[in-house]
C-alpha positions as CSV (number, residue, x, y, z in Angstrom):
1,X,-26.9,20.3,25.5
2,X,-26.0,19.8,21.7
3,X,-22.6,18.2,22.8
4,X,-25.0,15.9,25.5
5,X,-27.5,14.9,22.6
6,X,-24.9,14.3,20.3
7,X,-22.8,12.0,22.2
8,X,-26.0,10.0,23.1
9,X,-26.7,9.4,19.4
10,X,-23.4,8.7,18.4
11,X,-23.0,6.1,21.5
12,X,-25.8,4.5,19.9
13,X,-24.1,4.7,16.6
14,X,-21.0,3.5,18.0
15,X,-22.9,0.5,19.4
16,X,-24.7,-0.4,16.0
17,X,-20.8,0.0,15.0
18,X,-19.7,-2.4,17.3
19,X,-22.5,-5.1,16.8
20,X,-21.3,-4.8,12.7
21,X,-18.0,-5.1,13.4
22,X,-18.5,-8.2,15.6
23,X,-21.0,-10.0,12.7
24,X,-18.9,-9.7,9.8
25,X,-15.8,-11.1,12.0
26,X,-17.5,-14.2,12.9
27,X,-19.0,-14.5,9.2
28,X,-15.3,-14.5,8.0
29,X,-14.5,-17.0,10.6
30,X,-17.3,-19.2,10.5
31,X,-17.2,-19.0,6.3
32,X,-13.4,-19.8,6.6
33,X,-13.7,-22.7,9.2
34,X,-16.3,-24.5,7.1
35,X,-14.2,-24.2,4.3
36,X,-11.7,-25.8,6.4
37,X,-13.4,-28.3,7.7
38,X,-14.4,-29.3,4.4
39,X,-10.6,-29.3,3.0
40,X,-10.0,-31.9,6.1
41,X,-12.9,-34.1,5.3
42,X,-12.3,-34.1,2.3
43,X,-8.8,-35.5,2.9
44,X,-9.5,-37.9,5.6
45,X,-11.9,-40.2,2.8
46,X,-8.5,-39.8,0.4
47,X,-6.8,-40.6,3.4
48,X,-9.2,-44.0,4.4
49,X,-8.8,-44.4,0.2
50,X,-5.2,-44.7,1.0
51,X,-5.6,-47.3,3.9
52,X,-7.6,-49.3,2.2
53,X,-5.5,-50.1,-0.9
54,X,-2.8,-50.4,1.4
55,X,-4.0,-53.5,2.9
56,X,-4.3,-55.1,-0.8
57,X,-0.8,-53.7,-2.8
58,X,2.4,-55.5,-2.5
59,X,4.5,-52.5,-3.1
60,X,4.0,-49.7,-0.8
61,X,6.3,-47.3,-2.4
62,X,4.0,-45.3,-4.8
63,X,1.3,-44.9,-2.0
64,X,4.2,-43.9,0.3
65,X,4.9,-40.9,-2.6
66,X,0.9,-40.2,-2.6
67,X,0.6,-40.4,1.6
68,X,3.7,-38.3,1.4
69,X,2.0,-35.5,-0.9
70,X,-1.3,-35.2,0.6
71,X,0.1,-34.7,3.9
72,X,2.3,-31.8,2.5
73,X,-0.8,-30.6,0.2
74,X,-3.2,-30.7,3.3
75,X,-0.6,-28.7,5.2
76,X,-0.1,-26.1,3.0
77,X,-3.4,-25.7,2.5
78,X,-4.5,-24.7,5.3
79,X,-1.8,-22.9,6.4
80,X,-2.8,-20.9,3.0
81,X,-6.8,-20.8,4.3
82,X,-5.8,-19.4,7.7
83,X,-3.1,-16.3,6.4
84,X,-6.4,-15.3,4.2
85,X,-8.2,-15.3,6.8
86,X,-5.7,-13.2,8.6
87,X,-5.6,-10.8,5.9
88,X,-9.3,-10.3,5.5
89,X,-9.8,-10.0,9.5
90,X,-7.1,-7.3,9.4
91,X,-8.8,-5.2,6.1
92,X,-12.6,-5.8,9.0
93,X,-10.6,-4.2,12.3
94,X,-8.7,-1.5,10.4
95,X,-12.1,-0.7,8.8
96,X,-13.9,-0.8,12.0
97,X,-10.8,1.1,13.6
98,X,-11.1,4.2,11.3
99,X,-15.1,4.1,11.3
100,X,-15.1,4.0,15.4
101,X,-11.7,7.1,15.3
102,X,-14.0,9.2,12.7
103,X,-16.8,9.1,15.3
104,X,-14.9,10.0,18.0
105,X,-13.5,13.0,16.0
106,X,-16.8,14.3,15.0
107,X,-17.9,14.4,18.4
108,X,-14.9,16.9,19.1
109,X,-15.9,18.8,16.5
110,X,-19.3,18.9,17.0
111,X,-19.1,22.1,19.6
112,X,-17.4,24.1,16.8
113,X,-19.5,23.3,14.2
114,X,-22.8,24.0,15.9
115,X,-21.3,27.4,17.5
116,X,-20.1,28.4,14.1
117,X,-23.1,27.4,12.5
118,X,-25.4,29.2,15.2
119,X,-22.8,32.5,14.8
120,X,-23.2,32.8,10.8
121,X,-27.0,32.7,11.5
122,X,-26.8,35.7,13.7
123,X,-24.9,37.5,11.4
124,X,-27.3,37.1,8.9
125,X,-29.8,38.3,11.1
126,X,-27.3,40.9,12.3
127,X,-27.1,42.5,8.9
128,X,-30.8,42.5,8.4
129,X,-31.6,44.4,11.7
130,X,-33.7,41.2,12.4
131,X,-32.3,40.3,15.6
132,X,-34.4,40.2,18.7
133,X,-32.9,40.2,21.7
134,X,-30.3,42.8,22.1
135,X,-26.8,42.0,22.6
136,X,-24.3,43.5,24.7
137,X,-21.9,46.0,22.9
138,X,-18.9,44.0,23.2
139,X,-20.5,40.9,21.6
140,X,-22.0,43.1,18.9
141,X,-18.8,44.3,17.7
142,X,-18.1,40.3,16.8
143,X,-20.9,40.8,14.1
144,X,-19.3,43.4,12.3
145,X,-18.3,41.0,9.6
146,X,-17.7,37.5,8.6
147,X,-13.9,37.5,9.1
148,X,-14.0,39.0,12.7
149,X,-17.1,36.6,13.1
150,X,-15.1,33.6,12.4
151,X,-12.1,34.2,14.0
152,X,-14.0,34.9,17.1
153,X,-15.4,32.1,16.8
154,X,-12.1,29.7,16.2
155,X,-10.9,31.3,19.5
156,X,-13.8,30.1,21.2
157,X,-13.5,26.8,19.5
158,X,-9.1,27.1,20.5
159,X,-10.6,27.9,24.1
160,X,-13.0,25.1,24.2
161,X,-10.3,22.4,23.3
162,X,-7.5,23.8,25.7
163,X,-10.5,23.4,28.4
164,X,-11.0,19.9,27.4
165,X,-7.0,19.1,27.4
166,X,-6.9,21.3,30.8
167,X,-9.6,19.5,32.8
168,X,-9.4,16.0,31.0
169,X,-13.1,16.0,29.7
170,X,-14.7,12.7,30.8
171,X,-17.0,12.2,27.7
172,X,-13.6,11.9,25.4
173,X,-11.9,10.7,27.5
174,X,-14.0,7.7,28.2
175,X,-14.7,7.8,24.9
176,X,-11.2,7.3,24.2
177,X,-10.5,4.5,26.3
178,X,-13.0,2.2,25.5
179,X,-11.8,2.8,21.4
180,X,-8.7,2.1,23.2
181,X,-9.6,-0.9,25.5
182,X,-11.8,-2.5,22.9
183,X,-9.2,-1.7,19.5
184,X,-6.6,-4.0,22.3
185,X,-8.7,-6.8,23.2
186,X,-9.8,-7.3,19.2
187,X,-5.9,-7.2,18.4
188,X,-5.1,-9.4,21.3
189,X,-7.8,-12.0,20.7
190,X,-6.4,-12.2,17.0
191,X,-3.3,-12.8,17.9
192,X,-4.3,-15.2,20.1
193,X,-6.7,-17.1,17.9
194,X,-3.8,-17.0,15.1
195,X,-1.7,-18.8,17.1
196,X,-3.8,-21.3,17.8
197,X,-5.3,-22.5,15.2
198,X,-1.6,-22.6,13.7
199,X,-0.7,-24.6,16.1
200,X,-3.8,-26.8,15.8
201,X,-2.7,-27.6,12.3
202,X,0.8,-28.5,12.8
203,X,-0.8,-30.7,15.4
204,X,-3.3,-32.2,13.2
205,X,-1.0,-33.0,10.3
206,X,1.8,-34.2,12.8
207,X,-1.2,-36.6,14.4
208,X,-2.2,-37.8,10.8
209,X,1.3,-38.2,9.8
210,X,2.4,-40.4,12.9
211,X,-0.5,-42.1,12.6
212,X,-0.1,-43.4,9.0
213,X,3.8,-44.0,9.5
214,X,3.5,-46.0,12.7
215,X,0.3,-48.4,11.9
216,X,0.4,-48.4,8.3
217,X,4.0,-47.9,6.8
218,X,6.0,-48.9,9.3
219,X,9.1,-48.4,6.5
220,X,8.1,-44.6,5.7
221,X,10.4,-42.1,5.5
């Protein structure tokens, strides 16, 4: 029953975990696309700027230099943006990762701790001649002190575990495999979104870059 009622407060724990975890990830990303987005706009008036004096100079050669450097800047910046985001989306999982495996642990341990818990209690009570119900003799030997006590109570806690690893407990092991299953798809969705917004910059500075050599500088190198 302890095991039962723990497991149903720590799924609810594990949710309020889980809706956390999910917040702060979009935060970061939202935070770090609006900074983005703010880098490109930012760059597309310089960029107009550009265009626009352009159509007016006689020598193209220092805006070629200035096209030429705010293409490379605009790259590298946010190729720069996106790595911190990577970094700070990795320091959110591995937090989330070790908050979510410490659960999982104390739900393990939660047998022994209640049995020893409930076993130097009756001891106690053992010593005080306050016990109530009468215990067989075999059990009442256990209560002779608090070293027998304890280790009795570690084998129970040895024979618990082996019974878990024996019969494959379904509460950790479906609590396992959704840690599992969900610690996968978070790593395989930032791998995948990693990739593309890489890609989406390359793209984007490629587009602006053909775009200002073919209808505007026709001579650019």
């Amino acid at each position: 029953m302890q095991i039962f009622e723990a497991g149903l407060t720590q799924h609810t724990q594990r949710q309020n975990e889980v809706e956390c975890f999910f917040t702060c990830f979009q935060k970061a990303m939202a935070d770090n696309q609006q900074r983005g987005a703010q880098i490109v706009a930012d760059f597309e008036r310089s960029r107009r700027q550009v265009m626009a004096e352009i159509q007016q100079a006689a020598d193209h050669s220092l805006l070629k230099v200035r096209v030429r450097n705010e293409i490379m800047q605009i790259r590298d910046t946010l190729l720069t943006l996106e790595l911190q985001l990577v970094a700070q989306l990795e320091d959110i999982i591995k937090d989330f990762e070790r908050n979510i495996t410490d659960m999982c642990r104390e739900l393990e341990n939660h047998h022994h701790e209640k049995v020893l818990d409930i076993a130097v209690a009756t001891l106690d009570r053992a010593a005080k001649n306050e016990l109530e119900e009468d215990l067989p003799d075999d059990v009442h030997l256990l209560f002779v002190d608090k070293d027998t006590m304890i280790s009795a109570v570690n084998a129970s806690h040895d024979t618990h575990l082996l019974k878990i690893d024996n019969r494959e407990d379904e509460l950790l092991t479906q609590l396992n495999g959704w840690k599992s299953a969900l610690m996968k798809s978070i790593h395989d969705d930032e791998v995948k979104r990693n990739r593309k917004r890489i890609s989406e910059i390359h793209k984007y500075v490629d587009y602006t870059w053909d775009q200002l050599e073919e209808t505007l500088l026709p001579d650019f190198q």
